[in-house]
N, C-alpha and C positions, 0 to 999 in steps of 0.2 A: 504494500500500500504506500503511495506516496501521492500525497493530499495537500492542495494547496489552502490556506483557511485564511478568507478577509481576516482586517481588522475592527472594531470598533470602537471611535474614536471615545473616552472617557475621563474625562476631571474627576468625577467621581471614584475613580481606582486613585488617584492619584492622592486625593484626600485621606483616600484608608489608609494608602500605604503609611502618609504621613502619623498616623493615627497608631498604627501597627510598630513608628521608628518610637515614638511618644510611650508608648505601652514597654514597649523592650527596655529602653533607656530609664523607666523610671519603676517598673515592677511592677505598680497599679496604679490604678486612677479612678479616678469620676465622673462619669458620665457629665455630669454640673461642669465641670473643670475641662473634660475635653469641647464645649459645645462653648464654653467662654474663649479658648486660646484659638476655636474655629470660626466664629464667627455662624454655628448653623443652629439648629434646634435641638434637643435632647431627643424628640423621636429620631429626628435624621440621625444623629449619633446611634443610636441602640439597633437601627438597623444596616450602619457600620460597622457595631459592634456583631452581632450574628454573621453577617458575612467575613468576618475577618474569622471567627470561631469554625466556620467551618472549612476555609481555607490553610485552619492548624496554624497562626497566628499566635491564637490567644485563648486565654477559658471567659467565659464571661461570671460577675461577682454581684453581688446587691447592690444594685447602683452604680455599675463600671466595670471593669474588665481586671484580670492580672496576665502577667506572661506567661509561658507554659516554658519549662525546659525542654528540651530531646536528649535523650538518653541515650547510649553508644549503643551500634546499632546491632551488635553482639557480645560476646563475652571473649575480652582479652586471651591471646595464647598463652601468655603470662602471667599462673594464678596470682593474685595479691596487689596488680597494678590494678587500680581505678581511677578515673578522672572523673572530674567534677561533673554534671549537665550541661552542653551545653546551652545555654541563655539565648530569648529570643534577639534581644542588641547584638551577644556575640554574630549569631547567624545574619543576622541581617547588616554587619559591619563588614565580614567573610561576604557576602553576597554580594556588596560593593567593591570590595577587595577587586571582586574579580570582575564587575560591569567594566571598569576604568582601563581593562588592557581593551577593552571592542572597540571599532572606530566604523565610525558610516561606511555603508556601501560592501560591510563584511559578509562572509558567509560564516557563519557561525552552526556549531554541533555541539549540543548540550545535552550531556546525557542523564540519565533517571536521577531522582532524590532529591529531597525536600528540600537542602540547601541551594543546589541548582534551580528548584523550581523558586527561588526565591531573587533568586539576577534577576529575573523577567522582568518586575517591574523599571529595575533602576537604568534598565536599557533605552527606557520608552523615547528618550531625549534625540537618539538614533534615527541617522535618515538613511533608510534604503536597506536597514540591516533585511541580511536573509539569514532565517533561522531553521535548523535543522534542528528536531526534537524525534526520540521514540517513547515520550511518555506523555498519553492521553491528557494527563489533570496539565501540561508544558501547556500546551498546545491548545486548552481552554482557558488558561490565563493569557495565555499569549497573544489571543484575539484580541483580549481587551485594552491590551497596552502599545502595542509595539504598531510601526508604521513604517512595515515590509511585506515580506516573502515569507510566510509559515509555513515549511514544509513537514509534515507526519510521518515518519518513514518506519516500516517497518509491519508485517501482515501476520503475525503469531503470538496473540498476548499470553503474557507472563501471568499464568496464574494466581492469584489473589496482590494481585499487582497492576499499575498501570500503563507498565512500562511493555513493547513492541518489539523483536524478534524476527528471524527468517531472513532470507534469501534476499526479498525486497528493500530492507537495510542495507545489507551491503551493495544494491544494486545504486541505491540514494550516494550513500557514500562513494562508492566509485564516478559516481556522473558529474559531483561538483567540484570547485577547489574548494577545499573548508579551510577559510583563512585560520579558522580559533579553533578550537577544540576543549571542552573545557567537562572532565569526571571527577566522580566522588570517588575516591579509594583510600586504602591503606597499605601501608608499608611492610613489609616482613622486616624485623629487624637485622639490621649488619648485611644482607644480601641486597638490600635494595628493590626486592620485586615488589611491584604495584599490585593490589588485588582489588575485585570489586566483590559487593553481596550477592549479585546475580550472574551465578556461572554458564547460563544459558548467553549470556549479553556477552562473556568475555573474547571471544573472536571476533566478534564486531569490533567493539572496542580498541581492540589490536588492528584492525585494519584503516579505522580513525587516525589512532596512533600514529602510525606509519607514515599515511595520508596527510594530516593536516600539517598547515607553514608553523602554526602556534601548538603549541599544548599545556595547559592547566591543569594541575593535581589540585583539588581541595581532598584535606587529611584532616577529618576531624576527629576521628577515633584510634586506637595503637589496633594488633592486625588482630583478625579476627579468626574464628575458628576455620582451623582447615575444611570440614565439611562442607563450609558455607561459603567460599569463596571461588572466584575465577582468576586466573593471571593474567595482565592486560600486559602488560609491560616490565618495563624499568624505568626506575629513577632517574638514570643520564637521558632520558627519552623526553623527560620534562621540561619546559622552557622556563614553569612558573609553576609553585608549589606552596598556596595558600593555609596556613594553619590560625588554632585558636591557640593560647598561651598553652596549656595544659601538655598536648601534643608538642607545642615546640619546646618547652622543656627537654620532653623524651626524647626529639630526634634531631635537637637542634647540633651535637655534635657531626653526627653522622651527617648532618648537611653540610658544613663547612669542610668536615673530610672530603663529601661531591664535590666542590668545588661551585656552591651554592653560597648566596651570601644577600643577605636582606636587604632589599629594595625598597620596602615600605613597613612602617607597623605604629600600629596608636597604643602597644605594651597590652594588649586585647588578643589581638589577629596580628599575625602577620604574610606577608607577602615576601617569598625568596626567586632569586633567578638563580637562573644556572647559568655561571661566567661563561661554560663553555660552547652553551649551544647559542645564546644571542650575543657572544665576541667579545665580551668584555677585559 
């Protein structure tokens, strides 16, 4: 399947999101307090507030919202390491992290998970982006913000998932240049392999990889059980490898050993490049 999806044009996404950065950054709020710093009604808010809840956002509270953590998305190989939650700010700092490498007129291929479905918005600002997605819930946010090319790709859903599969993916990925490339993985430690949650998606992945002029690692979690994992790659494969503090604690040696070195960070998130593959 490869599906082209208007867009439609909305302020109204863009207030939420605001609403969504407002919630992250301060942990809760008030319904009274969000509709004073907005300028709109308390019902408009409350039915801000429900959309943003089921978009996984936020939980809704008596009279206002709080943030909702995410929780790593398995259980560490390594018994006894645990990280924090991470926080909806963090995710949504990480999600900008990585809007700011895109530039007009890209082809972009962003693959499954919550983090990633959460760039979307902060792309909106974009003229002429084309976006490659294989996860459904991408591709209905994406209508509502962006002001390009939404292409679906992919014709074998992933059971009790949203994410897209088969033949028809790789056929999307071969047809375009995909200027970015940007997945959710994690590291194996000391070897450097990239893994993802869905080992059905990981030869796609690897063909991405290969493929694309950019590549983006977001690592928010340390690696995950072998059962549950696919191999996309390697570490030297990556251009940009965005983390939250917790994770870069853990891998932050092993990066500087790549020959990786921080390009951006607010002491939150950070953003590394790899000297060797963009020349530095």
């Amino acid at each position: 399947m490869g599906a082209n999806v208007p867009r439609k044009s909305s302020n109204l996404l863009k207030r939420r999101l605001k609403i969504a950065e407002i919630v992250g950054q301060q942990g809760e709020i008030k319904v009274d307090d969000l509709s004073a710093q907005l300028g709109v009604s308390g019902v408009t808010i409350r039915g801000d507030l429900s959309y943003l809840e089921q978009q996984g956002y936020l939980k809704r509270s008596f009279g206002g919202a709080i943030a909702t953590p995410t929780q790593p998305l398995a259980e560490p190989i390594e018994p006894g390491i645990a990280l924090p939650p991470l926080t909806l700010a963090n995710q949504l700092e990480i999600a900008r992290h990585c809007a700011r490498m895109i530039a007009d007129r890209d082809t972009l291929f962003l693959g499954h998970g919550d983090i990633c479905r959460k760039i979307i918005p902060f792309l909106s600002g974009l003229k002429k982006l084309r976006l490659i997605v294989n996860d459904l819930q991408h591709a209905i946010l994406a209508d509502q913000f962006l002001d390009g090319e939404i292409i679906v790709a992919g014709g074998e859903l992933i059971r009790s998932h949203t994410a897209l599969s088969g033949k028809a993916l790789d056929s999307v990925i071969q047809q375009f240049t995909i200027n970015h490339c940007i997945l959710e993985a994690s590291i194996t430690d000391s070897s450097g392999i990239l893994n993802i949650d869905q080992p059905l998606l990981a030869s796609h992945y690897q063909r991405c990889l290969d493929k694309a002029q950019n590549k983006t690692a977001i690592i928010t979690h340390l690696p995950i059980q072998a059962s549950a994992i696919g191999t996309i790659g390697h570490l030297s494969q990556v251009d940009n490898l965005v983390t939250n503090r917790g994770v870069n604690e853990h891998y932050q040696q092993q990066l500087f050993e790549s020959d990786f070195s921080i390009r951006y960070t607010n002491n939150e998130c950070f953003t590394w490049a790899n000297r060797e593959t963009i020349g530095e």
